[in-house]
N, C-alpha and C positions, 0 to 999 in steps of 0.2 A: 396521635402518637408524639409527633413534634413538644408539642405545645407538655405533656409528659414530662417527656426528657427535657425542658425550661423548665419544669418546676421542681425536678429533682436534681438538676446542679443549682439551682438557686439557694438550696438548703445548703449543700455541702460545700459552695463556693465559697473560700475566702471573703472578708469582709474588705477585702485590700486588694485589689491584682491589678498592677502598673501596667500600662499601655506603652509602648517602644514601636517609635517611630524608627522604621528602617531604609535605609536606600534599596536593598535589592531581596525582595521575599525570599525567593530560592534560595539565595545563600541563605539569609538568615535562620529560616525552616530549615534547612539542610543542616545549618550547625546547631538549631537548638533540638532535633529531633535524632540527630547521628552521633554528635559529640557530648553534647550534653543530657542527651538521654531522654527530653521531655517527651512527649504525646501528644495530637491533637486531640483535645475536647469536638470542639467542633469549628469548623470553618467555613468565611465567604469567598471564595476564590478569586466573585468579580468585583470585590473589593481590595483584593489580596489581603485579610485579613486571617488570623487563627488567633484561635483560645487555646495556650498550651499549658499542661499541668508536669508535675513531678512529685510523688509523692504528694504532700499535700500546700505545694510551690504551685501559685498560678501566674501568667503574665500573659498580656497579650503583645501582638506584632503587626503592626498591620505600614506597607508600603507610604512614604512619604512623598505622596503625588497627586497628580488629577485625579486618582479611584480613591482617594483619604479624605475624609473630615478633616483636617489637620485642625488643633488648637495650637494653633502656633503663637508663640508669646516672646520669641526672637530669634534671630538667627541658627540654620542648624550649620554647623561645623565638625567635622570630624574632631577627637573622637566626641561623640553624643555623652547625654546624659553628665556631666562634667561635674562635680562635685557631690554626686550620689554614687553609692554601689549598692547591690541589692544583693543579699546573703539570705541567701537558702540553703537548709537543711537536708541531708542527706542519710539513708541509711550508712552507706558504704563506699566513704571519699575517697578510698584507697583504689577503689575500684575504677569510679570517675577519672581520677587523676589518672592513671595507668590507661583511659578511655582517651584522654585529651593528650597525653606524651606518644601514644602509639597512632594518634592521627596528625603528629608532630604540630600538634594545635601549640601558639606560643604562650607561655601562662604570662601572667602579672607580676605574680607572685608564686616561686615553691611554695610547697606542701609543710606546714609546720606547725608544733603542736602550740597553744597562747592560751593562757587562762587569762581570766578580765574579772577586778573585785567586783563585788557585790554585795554590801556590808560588812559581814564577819563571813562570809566563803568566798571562794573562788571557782566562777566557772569555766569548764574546760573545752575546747574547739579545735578540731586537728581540721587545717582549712587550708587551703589554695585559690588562689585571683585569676582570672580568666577576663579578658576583654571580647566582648562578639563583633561581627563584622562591621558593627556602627561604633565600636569602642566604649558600650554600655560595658562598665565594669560588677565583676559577678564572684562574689565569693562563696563559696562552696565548702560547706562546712559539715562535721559529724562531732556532735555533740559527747563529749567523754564525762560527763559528770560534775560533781562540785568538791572540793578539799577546802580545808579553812583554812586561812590568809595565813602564810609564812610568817613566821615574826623576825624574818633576817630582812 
């Protein structure tokens, strides 16, 4: 049965899912599972590891300690991850947001709408920034479409 269910998220897993090193599991599981809405796929406990998903957003967590592999390649310092953010895609950011202000979670960034060229169109993202408890930054986004490039 196991071995199954490895073979059918391997199909549907992402070709990308970022690993985040965390100081303290609970919290972080607490916030990506309560605030920001993910799932667990599956998890090592005596690792303190989890696989969690969002729609079809993957990333893993797993504690930065004696129970981690770490690939550590230099110092970790608050906040983590320091010149990336990871922007995933959301049905319903309005919803998110109103999930993360009602747990007076603090955002990055308000909620705002930003189109970004892309040839001859512009595509459109109503989006809000979120830091998690290692200060990996998280933009959250719902996709509105494409318009062609202004000519003001």
């Amino acid at each position: 049965m196991a071995a199954h269910i490895f073979v059918i998220m391997r199909e549907t897993a992402p070709k990308l899912i970022p690993e985040l090193k965390v100081t303290d599991f609970k919290k972080s599981l607490g916030f990506y599972m309560d605030i920001a809405q993910f799932k667990i796929e599956y998890d090592r406990s005596e690792h303190e590891f989890a696989m969690l998903s969002r729609g079809g957003a993957w990333l893993m967590i797993e504690t930065l300690g004696d129970k981690s592999r770490a690939f550590k390649v230099g110092a970790f310092e608050h906040p983590f991850g320091r010149g990336i953010h990871l922007q995933i895609e959301v049905v319903d950011v309005r919803a998110l947001y109103e999930n993360f202000k009602n747990n007076n979670y603090p955002l990055f960034a308000e909620m705002e709408e930003k189109w970004y060229r892309k040839a001859s169109v512009e595509l459109g993202n109503r989006q809000f920034l979120v830091q998690d408890p290692d200060g990996y930054l998280l933009r959250f986004f719902q996709n509105l479409g494409e318009r062609p490039v202004s000519s003001a």
